[in-house]
PDB file of N, H, CA, C and O in Angstrom:
ATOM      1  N   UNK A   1     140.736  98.606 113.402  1.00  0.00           N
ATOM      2  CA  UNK A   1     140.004  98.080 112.271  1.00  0.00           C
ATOM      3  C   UNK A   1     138.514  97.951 112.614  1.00  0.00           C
ATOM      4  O   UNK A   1     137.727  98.279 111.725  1.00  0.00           O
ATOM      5  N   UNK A   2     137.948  97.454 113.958  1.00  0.00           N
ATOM      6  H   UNK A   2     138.587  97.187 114.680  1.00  0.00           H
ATOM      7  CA  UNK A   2     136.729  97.426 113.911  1.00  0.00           C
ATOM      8  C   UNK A   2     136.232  98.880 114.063  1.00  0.00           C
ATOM      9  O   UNK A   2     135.154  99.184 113.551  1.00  0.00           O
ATOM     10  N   UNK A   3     136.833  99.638 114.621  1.00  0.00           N
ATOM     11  H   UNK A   3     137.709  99.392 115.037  1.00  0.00           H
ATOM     12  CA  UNK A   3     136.331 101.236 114.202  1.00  0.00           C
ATOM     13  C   UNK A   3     135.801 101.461 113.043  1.00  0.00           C
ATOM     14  O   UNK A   3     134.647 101.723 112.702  1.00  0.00           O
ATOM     15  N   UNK A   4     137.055 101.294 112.310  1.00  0.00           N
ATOM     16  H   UNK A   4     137.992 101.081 112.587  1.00  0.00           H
ATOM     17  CA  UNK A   4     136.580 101.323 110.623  1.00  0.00           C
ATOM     18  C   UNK A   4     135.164 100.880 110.049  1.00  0.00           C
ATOM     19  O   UNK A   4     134.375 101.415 109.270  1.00  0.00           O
ATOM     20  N   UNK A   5     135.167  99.463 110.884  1.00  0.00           N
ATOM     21  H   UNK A   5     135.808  99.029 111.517  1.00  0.00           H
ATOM     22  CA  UNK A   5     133.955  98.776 110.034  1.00  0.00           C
ATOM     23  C   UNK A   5     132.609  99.383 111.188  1.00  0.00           C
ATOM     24  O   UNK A   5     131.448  99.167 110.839  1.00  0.00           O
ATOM     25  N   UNK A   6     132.753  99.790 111.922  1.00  0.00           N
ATOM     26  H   UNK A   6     133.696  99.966 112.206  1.00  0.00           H
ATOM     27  CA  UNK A   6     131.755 100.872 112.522  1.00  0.00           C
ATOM     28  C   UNK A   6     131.419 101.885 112.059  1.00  0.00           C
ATOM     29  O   UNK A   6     130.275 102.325 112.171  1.00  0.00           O
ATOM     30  N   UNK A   7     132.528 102.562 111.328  1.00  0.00           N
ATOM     31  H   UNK A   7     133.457 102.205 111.237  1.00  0.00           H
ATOM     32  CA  UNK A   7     132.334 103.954 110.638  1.00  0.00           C
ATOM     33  C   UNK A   7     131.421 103.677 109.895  1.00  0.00           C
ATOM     34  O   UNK A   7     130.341 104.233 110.093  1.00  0.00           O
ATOM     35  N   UNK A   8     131.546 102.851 108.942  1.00  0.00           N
ATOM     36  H   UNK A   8     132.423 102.400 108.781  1.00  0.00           H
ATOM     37  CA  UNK A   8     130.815 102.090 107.630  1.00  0.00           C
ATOM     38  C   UNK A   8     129.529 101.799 107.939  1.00  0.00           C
ATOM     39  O   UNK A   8     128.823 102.173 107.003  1.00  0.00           O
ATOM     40  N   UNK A   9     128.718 101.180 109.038  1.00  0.00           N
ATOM     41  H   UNK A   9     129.292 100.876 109.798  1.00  0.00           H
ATOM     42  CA  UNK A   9     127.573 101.048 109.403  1.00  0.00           C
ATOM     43  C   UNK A   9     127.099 102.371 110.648  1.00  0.00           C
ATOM     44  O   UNK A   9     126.086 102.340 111.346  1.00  0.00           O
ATOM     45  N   UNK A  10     127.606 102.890 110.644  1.00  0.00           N
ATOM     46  H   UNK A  10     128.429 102.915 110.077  1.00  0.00           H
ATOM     47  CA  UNK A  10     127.141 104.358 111.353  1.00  0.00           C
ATOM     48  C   UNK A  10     126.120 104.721 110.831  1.00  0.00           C
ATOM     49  O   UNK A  10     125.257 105.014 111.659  1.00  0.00           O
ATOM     50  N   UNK A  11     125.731 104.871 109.462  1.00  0.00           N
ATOM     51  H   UNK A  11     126.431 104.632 108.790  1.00  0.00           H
ATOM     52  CA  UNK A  11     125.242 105.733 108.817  1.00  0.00           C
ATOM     53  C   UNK A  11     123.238 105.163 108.916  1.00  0.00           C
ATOM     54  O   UNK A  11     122.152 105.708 108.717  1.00  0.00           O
ATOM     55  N   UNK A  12     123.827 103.555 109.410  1.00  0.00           N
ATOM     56  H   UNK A  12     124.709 103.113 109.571  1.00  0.00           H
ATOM     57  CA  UNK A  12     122.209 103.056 109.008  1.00  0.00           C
ATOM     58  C   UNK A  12     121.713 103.109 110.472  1.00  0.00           C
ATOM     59  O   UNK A  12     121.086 102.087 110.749  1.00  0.00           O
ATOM     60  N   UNK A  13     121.800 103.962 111.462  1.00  0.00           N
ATOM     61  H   UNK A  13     122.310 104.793 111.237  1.00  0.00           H
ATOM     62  CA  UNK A  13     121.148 104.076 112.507  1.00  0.00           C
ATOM     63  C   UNK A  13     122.215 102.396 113.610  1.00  0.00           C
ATOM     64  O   UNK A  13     122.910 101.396 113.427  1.00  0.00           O
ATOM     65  N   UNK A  14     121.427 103.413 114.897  1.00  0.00           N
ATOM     66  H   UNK A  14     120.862 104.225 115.045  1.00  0.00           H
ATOM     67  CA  UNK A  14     122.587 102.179 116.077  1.00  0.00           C
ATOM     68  C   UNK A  14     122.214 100.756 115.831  1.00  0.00           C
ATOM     69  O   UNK A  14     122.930  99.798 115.536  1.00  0.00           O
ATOM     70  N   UNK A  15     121.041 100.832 116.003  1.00  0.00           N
ATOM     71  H   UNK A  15     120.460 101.609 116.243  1.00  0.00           H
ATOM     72  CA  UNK A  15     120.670  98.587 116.144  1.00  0.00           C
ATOM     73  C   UNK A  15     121.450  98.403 114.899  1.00  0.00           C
ATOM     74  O   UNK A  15     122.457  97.720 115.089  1.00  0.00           O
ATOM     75  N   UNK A  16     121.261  98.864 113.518  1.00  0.00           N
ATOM     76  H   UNK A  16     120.443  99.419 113.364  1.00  0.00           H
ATOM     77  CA  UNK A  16     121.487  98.352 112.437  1.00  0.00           C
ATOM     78  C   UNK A  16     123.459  98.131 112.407  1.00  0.00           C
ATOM     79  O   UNK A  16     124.207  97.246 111.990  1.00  0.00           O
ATOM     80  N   UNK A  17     123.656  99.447 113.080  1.00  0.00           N
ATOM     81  H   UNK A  17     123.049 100.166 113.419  1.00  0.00           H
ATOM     82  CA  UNK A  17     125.473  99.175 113.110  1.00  0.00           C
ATOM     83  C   UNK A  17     125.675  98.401 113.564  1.00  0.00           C
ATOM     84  O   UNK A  17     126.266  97.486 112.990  1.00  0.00           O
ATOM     85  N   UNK A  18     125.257  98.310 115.003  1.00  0.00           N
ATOM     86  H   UNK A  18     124.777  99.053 115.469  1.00  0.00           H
ATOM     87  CA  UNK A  18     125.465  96.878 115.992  1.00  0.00           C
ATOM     88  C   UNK A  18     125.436  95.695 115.277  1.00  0.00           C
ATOM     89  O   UNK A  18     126.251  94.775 115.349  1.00  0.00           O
ATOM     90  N   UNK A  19     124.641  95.758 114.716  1.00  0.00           N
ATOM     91  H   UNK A  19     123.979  96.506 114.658  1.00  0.00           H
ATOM     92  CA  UNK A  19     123.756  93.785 114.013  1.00  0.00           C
ATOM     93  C   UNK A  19     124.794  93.983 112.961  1.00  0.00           C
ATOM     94  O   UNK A  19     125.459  92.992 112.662  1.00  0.00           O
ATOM     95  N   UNK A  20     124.989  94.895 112.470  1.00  0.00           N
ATOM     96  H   UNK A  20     124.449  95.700 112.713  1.00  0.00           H
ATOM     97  CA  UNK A  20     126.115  94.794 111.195  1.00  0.00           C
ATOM     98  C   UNK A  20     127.289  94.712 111.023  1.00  0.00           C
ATOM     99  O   UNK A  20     127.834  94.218 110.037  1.00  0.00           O
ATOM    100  N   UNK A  21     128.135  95.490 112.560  1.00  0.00           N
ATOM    101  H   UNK A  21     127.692  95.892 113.361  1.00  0.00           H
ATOM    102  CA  UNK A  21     129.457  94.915 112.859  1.00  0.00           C
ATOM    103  C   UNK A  21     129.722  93.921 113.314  1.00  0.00           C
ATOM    104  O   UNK A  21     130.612  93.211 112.844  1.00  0.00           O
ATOM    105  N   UNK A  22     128.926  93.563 114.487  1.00  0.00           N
ATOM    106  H   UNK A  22     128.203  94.140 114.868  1.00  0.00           H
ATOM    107  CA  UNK A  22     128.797  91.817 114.768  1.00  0.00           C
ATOM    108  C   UNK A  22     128.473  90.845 113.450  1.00  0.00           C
ATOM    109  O   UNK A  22     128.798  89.667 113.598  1.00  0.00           O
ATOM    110  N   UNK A  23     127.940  91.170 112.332  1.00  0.00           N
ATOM    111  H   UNK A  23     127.675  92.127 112.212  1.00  0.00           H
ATOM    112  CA  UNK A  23     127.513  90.012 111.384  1.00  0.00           C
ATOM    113  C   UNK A  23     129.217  89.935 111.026  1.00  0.00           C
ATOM    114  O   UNK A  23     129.828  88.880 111.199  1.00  0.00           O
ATOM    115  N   UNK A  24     129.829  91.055 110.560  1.00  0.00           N
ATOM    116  H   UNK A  24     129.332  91.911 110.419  1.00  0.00           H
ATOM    117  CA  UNK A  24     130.813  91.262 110.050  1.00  0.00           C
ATOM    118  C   UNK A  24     132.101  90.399 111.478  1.00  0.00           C
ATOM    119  O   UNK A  24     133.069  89.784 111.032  1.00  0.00           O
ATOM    120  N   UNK A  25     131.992  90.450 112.370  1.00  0.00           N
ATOM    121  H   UNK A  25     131.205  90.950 112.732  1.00  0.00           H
ATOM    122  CA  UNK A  25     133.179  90.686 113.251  1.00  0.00           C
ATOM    123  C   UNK A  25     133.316  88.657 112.857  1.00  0.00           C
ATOM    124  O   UNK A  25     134.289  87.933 112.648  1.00  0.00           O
ATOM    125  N   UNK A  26     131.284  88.297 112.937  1.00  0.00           N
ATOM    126  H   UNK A  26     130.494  88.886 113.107  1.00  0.00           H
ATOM    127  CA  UNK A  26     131.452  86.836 112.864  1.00  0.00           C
ATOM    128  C   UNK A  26     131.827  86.230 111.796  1.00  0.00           C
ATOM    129  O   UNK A  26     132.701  85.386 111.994  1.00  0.00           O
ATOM    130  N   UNK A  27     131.466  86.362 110.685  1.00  0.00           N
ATOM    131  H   UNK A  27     130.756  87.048 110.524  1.00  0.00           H
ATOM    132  CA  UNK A  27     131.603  85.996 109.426  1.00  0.00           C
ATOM    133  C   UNK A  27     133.277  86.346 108.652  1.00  0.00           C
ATOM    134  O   UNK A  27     133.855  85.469 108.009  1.00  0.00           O
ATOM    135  N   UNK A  28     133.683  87.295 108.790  1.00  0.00           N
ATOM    136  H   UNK A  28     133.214  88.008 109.311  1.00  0.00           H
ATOM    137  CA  UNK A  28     135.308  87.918 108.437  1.00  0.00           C
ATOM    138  C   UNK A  28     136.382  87.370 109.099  1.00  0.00           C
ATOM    139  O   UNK A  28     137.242  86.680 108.552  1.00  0.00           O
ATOM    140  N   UNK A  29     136.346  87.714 110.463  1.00  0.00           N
ATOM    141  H   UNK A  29     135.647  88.275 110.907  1.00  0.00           H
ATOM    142  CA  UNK A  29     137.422  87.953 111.422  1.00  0.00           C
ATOM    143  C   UNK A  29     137.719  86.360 111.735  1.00  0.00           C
ATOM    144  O   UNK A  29     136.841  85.596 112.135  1.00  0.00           O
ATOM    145  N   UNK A  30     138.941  86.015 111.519  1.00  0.00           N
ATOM    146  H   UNK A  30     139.655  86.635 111.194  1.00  0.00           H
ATOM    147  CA  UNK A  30     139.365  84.245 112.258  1.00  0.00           C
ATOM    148  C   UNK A  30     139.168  84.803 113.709  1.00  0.00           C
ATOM    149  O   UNK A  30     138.941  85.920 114.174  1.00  0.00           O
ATOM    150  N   UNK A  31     139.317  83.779 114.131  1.00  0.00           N
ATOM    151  H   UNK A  31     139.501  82.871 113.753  1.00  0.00           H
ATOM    152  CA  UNK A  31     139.301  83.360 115.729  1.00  0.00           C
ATOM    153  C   UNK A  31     140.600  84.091 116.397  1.00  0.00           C
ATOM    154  O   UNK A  31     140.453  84.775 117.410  1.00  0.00           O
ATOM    155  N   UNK A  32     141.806  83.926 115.822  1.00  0.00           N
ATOM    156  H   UNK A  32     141.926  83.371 115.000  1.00  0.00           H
ATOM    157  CA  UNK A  32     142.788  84.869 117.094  1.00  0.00           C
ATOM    158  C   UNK A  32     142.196  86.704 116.684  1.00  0.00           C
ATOM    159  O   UNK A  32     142.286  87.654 117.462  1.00  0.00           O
ATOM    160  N   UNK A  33     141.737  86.733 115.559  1.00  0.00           N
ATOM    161  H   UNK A  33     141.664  85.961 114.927  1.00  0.00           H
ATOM    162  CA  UNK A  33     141.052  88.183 115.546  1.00  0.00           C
ATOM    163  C   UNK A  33     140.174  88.474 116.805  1.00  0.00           C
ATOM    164  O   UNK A  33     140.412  89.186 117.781  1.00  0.00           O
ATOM    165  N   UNK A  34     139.079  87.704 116.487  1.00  0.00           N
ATOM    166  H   UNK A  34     138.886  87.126 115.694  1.00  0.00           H
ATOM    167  CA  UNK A  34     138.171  88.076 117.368  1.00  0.00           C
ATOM    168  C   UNK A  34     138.460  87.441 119.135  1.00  0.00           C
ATOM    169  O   UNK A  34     137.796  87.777 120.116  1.00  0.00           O
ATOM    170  N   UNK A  35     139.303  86.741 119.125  1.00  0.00           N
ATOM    171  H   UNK A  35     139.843  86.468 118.328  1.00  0.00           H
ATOM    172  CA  UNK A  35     139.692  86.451 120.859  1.00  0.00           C
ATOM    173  C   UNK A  35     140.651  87.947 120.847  1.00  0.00           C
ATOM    174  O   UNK A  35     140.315  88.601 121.834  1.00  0.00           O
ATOM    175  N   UNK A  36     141.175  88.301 120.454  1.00  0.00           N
ATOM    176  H   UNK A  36     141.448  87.770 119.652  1.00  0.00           H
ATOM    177  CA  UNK A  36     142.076  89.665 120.490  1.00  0.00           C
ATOM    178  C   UNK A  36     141.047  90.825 121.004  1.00  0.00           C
ATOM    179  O   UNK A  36     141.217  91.478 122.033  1.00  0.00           O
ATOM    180  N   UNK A  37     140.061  90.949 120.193  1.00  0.00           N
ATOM    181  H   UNK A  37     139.923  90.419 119.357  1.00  0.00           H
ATOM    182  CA  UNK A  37     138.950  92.027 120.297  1.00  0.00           C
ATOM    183  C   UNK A  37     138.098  91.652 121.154  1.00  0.00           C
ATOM    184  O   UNK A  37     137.564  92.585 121.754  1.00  0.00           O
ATOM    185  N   UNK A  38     137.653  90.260 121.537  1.00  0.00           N
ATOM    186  H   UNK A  38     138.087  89.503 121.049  1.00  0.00           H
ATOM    187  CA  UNK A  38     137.191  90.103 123.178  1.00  0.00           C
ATOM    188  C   UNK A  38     138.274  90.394 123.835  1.00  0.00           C
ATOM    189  O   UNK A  38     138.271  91.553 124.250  1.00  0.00           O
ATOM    190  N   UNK A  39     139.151  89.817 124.076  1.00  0.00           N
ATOM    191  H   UNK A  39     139.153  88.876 123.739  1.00  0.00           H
ATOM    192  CA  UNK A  39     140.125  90.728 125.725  1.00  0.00           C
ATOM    193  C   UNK A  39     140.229  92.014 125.530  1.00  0.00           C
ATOM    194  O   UNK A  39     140.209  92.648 126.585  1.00  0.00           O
ATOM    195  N   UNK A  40     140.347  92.730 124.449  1.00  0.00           N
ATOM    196  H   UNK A  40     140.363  92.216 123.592  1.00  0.00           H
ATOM    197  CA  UNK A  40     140.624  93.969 124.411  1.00  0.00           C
ATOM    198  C   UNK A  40     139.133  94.717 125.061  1.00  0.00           C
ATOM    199  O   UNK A  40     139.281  95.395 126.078  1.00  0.00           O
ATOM    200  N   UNK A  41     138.419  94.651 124.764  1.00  0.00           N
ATOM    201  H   UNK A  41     138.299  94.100 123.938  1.00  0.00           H
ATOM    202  CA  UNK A  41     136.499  94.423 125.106  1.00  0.00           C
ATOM    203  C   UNK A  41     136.299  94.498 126.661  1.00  0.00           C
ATOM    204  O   UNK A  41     135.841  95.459 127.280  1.00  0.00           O
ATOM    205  N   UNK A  42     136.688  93.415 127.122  1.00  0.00           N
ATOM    206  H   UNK A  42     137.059  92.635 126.619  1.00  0.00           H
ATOM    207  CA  UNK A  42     136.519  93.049 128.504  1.00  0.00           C
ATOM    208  C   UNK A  42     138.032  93.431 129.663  1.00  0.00           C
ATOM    209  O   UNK A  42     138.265  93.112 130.829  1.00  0.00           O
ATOM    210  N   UNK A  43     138.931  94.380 128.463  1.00  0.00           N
ATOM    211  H   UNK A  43     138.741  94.639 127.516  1.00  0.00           H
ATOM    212  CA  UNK A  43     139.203  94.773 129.810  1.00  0.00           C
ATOM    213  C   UNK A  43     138.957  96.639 129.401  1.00  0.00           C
ATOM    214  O   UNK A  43     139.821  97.515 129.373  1.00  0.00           O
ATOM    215  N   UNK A  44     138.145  96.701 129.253  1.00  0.00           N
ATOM    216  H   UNK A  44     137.443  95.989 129.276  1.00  0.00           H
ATOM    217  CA  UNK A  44     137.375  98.403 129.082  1.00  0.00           C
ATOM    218  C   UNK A  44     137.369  98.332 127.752  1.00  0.00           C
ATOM    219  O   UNK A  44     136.469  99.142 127.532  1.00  0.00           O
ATOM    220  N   UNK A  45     137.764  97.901 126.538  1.00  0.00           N
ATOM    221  H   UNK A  45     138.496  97.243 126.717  1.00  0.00           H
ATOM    222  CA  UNK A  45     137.182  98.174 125.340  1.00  0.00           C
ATOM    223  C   UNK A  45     138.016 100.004 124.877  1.00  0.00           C
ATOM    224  O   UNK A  45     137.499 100.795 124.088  1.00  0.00           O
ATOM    225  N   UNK A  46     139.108 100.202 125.499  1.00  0.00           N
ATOM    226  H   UNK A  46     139.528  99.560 126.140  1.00  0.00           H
ATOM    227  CA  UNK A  46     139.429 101.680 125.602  1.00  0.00           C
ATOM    228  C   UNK A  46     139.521 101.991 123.961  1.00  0.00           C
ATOM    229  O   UNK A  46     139.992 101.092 123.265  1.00  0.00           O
ATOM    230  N   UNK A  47     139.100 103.197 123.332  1.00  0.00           N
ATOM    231  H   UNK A  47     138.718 103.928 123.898  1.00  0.00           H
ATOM    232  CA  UNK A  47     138.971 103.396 121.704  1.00  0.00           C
ATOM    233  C   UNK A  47     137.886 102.850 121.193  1.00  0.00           C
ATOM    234  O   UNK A  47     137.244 103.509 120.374  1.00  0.00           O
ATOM    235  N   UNK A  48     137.607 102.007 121.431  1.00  0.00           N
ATOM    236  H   UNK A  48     138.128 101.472 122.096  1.00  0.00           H
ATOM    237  CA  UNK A  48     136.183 101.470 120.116  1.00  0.00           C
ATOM    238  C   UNK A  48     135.024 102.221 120.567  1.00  0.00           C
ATOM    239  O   UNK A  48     134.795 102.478 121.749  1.00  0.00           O
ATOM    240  N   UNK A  49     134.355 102.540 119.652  1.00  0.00           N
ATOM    241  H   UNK A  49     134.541 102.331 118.692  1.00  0.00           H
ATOM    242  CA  UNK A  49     133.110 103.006 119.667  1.00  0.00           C
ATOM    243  C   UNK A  49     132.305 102.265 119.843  1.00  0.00           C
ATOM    244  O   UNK A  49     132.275 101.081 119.506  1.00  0.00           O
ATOM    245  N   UNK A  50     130.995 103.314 120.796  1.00  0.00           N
ATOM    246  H   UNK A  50     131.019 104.276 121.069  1.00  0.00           H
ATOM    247  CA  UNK A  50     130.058 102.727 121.542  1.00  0.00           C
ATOM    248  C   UNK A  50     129.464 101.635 120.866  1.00  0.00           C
ATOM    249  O   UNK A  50     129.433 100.537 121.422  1.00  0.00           O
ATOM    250  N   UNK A  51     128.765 101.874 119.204  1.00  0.00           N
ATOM    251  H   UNK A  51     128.790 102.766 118.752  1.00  0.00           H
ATOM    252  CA  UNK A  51     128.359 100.827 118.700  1.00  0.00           C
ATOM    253  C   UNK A  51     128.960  99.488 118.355  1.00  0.00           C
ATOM    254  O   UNK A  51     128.267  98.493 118.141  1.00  0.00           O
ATOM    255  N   UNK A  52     130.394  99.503 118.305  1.00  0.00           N
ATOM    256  H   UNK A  52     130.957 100.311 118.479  1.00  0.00           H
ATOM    257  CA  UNK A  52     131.530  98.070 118.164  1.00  0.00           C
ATOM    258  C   UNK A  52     131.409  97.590 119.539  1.00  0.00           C
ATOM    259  O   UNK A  52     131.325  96.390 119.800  1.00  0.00           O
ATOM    260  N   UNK A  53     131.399  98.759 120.657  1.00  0.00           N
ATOM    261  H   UNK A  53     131.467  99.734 120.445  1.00  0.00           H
ATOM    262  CA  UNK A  53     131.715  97.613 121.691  1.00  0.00           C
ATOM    263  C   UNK A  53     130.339  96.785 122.058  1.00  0.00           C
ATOM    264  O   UNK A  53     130.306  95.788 122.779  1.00  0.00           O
ATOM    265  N   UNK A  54     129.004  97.519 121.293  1.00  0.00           N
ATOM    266  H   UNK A  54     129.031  98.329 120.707  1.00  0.00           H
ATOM    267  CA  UNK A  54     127.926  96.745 121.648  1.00  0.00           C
ATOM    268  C   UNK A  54     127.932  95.365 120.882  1.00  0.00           C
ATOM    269  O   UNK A  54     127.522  94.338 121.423  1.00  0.00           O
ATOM    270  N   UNK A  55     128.513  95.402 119.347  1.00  0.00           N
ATOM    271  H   UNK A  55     128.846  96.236 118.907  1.00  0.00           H
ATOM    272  CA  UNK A  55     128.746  94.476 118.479  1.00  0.00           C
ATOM    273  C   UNK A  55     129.147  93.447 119.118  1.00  0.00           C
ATOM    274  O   UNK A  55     128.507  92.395 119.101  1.00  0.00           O
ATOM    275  N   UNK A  56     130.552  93.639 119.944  1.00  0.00           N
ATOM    276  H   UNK A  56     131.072  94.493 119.958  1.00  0.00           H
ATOM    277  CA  UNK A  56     131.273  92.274 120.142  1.00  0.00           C
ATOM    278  C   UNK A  56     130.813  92.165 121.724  1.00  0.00           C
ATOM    279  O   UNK A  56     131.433  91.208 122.189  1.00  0.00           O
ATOM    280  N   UNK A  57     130.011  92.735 122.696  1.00  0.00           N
ATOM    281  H   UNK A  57     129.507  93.512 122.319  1.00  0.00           H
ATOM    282  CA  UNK A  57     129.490  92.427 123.695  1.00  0.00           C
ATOM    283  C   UNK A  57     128.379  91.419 122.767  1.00  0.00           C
ATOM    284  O   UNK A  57     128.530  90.214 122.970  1.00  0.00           O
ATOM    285  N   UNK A  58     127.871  91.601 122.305  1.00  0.00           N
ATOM    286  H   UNK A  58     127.749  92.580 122.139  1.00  0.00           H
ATOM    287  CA  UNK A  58     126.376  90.371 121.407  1.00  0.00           C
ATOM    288  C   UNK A  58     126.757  88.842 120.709  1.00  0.00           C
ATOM    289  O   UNK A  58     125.870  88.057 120.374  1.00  0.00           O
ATOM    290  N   UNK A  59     128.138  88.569 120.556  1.00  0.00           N
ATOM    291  H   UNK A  59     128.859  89.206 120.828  1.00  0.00           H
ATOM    292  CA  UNK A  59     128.776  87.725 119.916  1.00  0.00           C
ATOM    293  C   UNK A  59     129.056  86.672 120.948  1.00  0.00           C
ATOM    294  O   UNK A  59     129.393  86.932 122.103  1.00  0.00           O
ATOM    295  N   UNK A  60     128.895  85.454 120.455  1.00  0.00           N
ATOM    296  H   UNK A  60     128.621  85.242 119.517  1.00  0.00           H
ATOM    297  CA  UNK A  60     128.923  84.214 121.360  1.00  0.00           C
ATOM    298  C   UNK A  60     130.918  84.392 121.533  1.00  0.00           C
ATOM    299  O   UNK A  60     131.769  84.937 120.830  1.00  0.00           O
ATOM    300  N   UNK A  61     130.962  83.695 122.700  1.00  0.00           N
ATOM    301  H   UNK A  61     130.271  83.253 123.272  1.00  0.00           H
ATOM    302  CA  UNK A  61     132.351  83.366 122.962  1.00  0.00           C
ATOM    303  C   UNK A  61     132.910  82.334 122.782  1.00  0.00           C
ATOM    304  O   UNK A  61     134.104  82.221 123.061  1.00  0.00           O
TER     305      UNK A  61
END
C-alpha cells in the first residue's frame, strides 16, 4: 500500500513524493500501520521504493 501512495506522488518530483508520502503515512495510517512499516523499514525496507523508504525514514517514532 505505501507503494501505491508513492506511485501517486511520483509524478511531483522526489522531495515533493517524500514530504507527501510521509504527510500521508502521518495523517492516514493508525499506529499498528505505521509501527508495521517501521519494522518492515528497519529491517531493509525489501520492496518499497526509494522515495517511501525516504518517507518513513523522516517520520518521528
Amino acid at each position: 500500500m505505501a507503494n501505491q501512495i508513492g506511485t501517486f506522488f511520483a509524478s511531483q518530483g522526489e522531495k515533493q513524493a517524500v514530504a507527501g508520502v510521509a504527510d500521508h503515512l502521518a495523517k492516514f495510517w493508525d499506529p499498528r500501520m505505521r509501527k508495521a512499516i517501521f519494522a518492515h523499514a528497519d529491517a531493509g525496507g525489501d520492496g518499497l521504493m526509494p522515495t517511501v523508504k525516504q518517507a518513513i525514514d523522516s517520520l518521528p517514532r
